[in-house]
N, C-alpha and C positions, 0 to 999 in steps of 0.2 A: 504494500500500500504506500503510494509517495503521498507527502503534506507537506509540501512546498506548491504554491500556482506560481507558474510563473507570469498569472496575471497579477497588476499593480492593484494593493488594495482588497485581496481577493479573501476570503478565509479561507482556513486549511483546508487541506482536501478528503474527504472521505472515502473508503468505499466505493469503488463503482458497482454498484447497487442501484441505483434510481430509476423512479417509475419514468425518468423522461426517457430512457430508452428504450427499445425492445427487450426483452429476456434474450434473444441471438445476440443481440450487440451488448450487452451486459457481459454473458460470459465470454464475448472473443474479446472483451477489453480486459478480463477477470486472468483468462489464460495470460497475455501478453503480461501485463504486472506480475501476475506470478512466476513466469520466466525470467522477468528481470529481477524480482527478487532472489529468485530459490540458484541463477545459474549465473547470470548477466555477474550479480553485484557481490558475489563470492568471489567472483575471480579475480577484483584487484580489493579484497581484502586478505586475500590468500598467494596466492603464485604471480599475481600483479603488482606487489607491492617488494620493494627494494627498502627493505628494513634499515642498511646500513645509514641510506643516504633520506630517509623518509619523504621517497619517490614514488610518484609509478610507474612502473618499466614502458617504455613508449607502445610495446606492443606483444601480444603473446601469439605463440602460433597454433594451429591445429588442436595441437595435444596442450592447450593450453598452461603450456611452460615459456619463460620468455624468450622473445628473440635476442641474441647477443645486441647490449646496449652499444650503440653509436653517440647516442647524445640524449639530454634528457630537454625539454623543452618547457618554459614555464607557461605559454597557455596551456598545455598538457597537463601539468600541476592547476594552475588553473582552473580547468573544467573539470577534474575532480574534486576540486574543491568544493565546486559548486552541486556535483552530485550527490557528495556523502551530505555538505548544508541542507540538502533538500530531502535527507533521511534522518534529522533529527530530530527526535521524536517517534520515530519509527520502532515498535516493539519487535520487528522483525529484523532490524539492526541496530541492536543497542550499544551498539562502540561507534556508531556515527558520528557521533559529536568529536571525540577523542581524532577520530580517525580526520577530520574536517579540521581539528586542532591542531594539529600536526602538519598537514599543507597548508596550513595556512601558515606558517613558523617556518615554513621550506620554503615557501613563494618569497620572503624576505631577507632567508638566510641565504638561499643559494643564487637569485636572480639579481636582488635588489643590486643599484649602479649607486653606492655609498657616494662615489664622485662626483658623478654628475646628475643626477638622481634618474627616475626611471629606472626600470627595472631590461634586462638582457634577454636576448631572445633565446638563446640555449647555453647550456653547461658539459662536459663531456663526461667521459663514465666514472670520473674520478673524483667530480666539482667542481673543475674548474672553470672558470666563462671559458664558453669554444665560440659561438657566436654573439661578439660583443653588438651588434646594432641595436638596433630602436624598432621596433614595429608598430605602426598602430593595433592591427588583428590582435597582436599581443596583452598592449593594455585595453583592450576592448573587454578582454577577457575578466582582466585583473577586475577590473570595476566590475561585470556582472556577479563575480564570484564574490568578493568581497559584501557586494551590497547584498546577495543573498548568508551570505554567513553574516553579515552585523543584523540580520531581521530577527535569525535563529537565537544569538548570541548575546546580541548588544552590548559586545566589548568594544569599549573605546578605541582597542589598537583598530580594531576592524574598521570603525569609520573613520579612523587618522589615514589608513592607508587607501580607504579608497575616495577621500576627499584632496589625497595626494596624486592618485591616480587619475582623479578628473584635471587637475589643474595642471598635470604634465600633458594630457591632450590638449588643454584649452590655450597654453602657454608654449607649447612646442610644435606639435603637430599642427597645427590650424596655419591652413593656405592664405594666400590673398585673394582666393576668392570664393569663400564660401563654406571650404568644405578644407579638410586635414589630407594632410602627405600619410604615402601607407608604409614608408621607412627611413628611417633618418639615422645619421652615424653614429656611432656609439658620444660623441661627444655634441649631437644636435645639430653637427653640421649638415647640410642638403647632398644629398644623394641623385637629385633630380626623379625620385620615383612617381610623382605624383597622387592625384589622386585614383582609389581601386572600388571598383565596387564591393566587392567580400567583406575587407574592412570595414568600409563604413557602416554598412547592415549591421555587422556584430557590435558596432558603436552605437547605433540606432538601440539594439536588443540591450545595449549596456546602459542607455541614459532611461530607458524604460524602467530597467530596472530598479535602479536609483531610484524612480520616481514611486515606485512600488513600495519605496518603503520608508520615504520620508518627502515631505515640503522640499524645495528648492528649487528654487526661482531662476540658479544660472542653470542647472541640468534643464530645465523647462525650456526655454529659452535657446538654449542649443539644440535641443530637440527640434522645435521648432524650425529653426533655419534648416537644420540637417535637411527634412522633408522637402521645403523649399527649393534646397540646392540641388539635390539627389534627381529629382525633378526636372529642373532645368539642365545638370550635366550630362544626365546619366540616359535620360529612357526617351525612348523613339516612340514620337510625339504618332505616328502612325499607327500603332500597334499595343501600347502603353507599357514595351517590353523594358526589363529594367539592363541593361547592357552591363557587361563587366568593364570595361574601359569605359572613358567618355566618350560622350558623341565627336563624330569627325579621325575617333581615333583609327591607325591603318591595323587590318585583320582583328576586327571584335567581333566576338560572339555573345550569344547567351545562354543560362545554365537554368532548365524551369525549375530545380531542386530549389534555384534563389528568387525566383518570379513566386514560389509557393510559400518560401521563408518571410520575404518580405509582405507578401499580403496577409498572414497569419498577424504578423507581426501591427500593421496597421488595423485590419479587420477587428482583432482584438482589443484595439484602443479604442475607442468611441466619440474622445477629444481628438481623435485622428480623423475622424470620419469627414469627410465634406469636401477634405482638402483632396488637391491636386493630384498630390502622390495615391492616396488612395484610389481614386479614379483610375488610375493608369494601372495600380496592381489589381484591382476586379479584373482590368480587363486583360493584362496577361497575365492570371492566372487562365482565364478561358483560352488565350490562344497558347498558353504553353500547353496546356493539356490534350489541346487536338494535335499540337506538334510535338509532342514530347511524352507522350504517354501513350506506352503501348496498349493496344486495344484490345488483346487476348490475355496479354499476360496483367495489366494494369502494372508495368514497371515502367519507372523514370528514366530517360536518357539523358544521358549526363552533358553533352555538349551542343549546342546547333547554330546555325545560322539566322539570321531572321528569317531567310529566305523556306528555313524549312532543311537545309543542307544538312546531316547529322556530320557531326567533327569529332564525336567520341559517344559510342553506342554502349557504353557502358554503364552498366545498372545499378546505381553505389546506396548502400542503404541509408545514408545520411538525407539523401534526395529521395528516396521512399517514406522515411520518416516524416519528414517536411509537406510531403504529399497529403497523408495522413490529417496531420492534425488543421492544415489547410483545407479540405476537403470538410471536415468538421463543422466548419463555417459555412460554406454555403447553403444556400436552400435548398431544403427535400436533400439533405444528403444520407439519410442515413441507410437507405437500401442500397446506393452504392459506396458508400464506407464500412459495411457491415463486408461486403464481396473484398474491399481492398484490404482491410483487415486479414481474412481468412489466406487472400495471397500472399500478404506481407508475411506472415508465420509460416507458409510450406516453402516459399521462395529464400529467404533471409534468414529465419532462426535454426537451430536446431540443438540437439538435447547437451551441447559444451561450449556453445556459446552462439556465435551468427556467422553468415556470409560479410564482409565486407564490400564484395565485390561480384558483380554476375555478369557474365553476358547473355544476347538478348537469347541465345540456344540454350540458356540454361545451367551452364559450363559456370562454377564456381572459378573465377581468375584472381581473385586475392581472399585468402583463409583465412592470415594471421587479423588478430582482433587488434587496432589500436586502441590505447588508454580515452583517447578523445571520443569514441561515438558511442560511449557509457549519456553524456552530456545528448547529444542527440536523441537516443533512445527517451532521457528522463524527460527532455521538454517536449516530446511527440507525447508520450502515454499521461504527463500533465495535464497537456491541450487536452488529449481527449477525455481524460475522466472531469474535466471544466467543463468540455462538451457533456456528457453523459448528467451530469449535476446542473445543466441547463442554467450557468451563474455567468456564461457571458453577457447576459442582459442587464447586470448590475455590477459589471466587477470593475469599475471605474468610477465612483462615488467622487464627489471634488473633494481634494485635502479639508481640511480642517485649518485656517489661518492660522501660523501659529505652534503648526503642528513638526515635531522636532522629526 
């Protein structure tokens, strides 16, 4: 059972039990929690977990043992952080907290840039910084996870570091025009990378978050333009497709996994609704899904053109997930999210962990589990026990003036 929403505002989550769905879609959402319970979140409290360095091994393979470490990455600490946060409280994982304690005391010990502050993109198998740069993707992370372990916790160091986290985007990453660079040098100097669409989204997911669990007027506020910009740089005013590069940029594609992340993402906000961006993700979520969802199997392809051109046919369960709890949101969906469900479990999971990767014959092409799509799985089965408990219709209530 997870009790964390990752809606803003939302109460804990109960049971997916409720009369608003069917008894079929009840239990194929009962099954899937239960898989991540009893198989999913054993494995990086067990053979996932690198005790020495109080890590999670980047990835386990088949026989869910780990693959030899390369490097360790701190969104990767990161988003478990924000897993095990969103299991406390959990009678079915009672060392959550502890376990959430502990990366969260590694996000600072082993990433944090003492010098220039920010925190490092990766460490190598020893500790020590191997990739000293800056990412945004990175601290996009740092903030959601943070803001979800200071809801659980409300340790001051939690909201020191992620009020530190916000003001190294706001004061380092932030372009001139709009929107933030997706990597900068380990000493803030420019890289020239510009701005990415993947980053900002999880930036977007990180200022929501934030908003989710306190008043704040600059996180507002930034939110707000983000929409704006993302808008105007990003999505083909044709189609309301959201692009991974900017518009005008040479060889962009697009990825429906993120046309479905990002309209979950608005959909679910309500103070979002009306705007621009919204608009454009209703409407490729519809055209990603005639172009980008396969029609037998109901699996996501991973790359395409606007044109319809596929550039990578590959089925990755992060972009099924997304699918999911997107699908949630539309009208009349639950006859066909009850069918996507039932594929999502014969296609992706099985009895030691998941597919991370398929192609469209069926052919499992990546087996090892990374530590990162624990994070995926818990905000798809969130979205949908939100769905199931029929509380997106209230789960954005205005703050409270005032309200800490």
């Amino acid at each position: 059972m997870l009790r964390t929403s990752t809606l803003p505002r939302c109460p804990p989550m109960p049971h997916v039990s409720s009369s608003a769905s069917s008894p079929e879609l009840t239990a194929a959402l009962a099954a899937l929690q239960a898989h991540f319970l009893q198989v999913v979140v054993p494995l990086w409290q067990g053979p996932g977990w690198n005790a020495q360095l109080a890590l999670p091994y980047e990835a386990l393979d088949a026989d869910d043992q780990p693959l030899p470490p390369q490097r360790y990455r701190a969104m990767a600490c990161a988003r478990q952080l924000f897993l095990f946060s969103s299991l406390i409280g959990n009678p079915d994982v009672p060392n959550a907290q502890t376990r959430a304690g502990a990366l969260f005391r590694s996000l600072q010990q082993h990433f944090h840039d003492a010098e220039h502050g920010g925190w490092f993109y990766s460490i190598d198998p020893q500790g020590t910084p191997l990739d000293r740069r800056k990412d945004l993707y990175t601290h996009a992370f740092i903030i959601f996870a943070c803001a979800h372990y200071w809801a659980k916790v409300r340790d001051p160091l939690a909201e020191s570091v992620l009020n530190a986290a916000l003001n190294v985007v706001a004061e380092r990453f932030a372009d001139d025009d709009g929107l933030y660079e997706a990597q900068l040098d380990e000493d803030w100097s420019t890289l020239g990378s510009g701005p990415l669409q993947n980053p900002l989204m999880h930036l977007a997911e990180a200022f929501l978050a934030t908003l989710s669990v306190r008043a704040d007027p600059a996180t507002q506020a930034a939110m707000d333009a983000l929409v704006i910009h993302m808008q105007r740089r990003f999505v083909d005013t044709a189609t309301g497709v959201m692009l991974e590069k900017p518009l005008g940029a040479v060889d962009n594609w697009y990825e429906p996994g993120h046309q479905f992340e990002w309209f979950f993402l608005l959909q679910s906000s309500p103070d979002l609704h009306g705007r621009e961006l919204h608009h454009s993700m209703t409407r490729a979520f519809a055209y990603a899904q005639a172009q980008g969802v396969d029609a037998q199997s109901g699996a996501v392809t991973a790359m395409l053109t606007l044109d319809g051109t596929v550039r990578d046919a590959t089925q990755r369960i992060w972009a099924q997930a997304e699918y999911l709890r997107a699908m949630a949101l539309r009208p009349d969906s639950e006859a066909g999210l009850l069918k996507q469900l039932q594929a999502f479990e014969r296609r992706f999971l099985h009895a030691k962990g998941w597919n991370e990767c398929v192609e469209p014959d069926g052919t499992v092409s990546r087996s090892d589990m990374p530590s990162t799509t624990p994070y995926h799985l818990a905000t798809c089965y969130i979205g949908l026990a939100d769905f199931a408990e029929n509380r997106f219709v209230t789960a954005f209530p205005p703050p409270v003036p005032g309200e800490g």
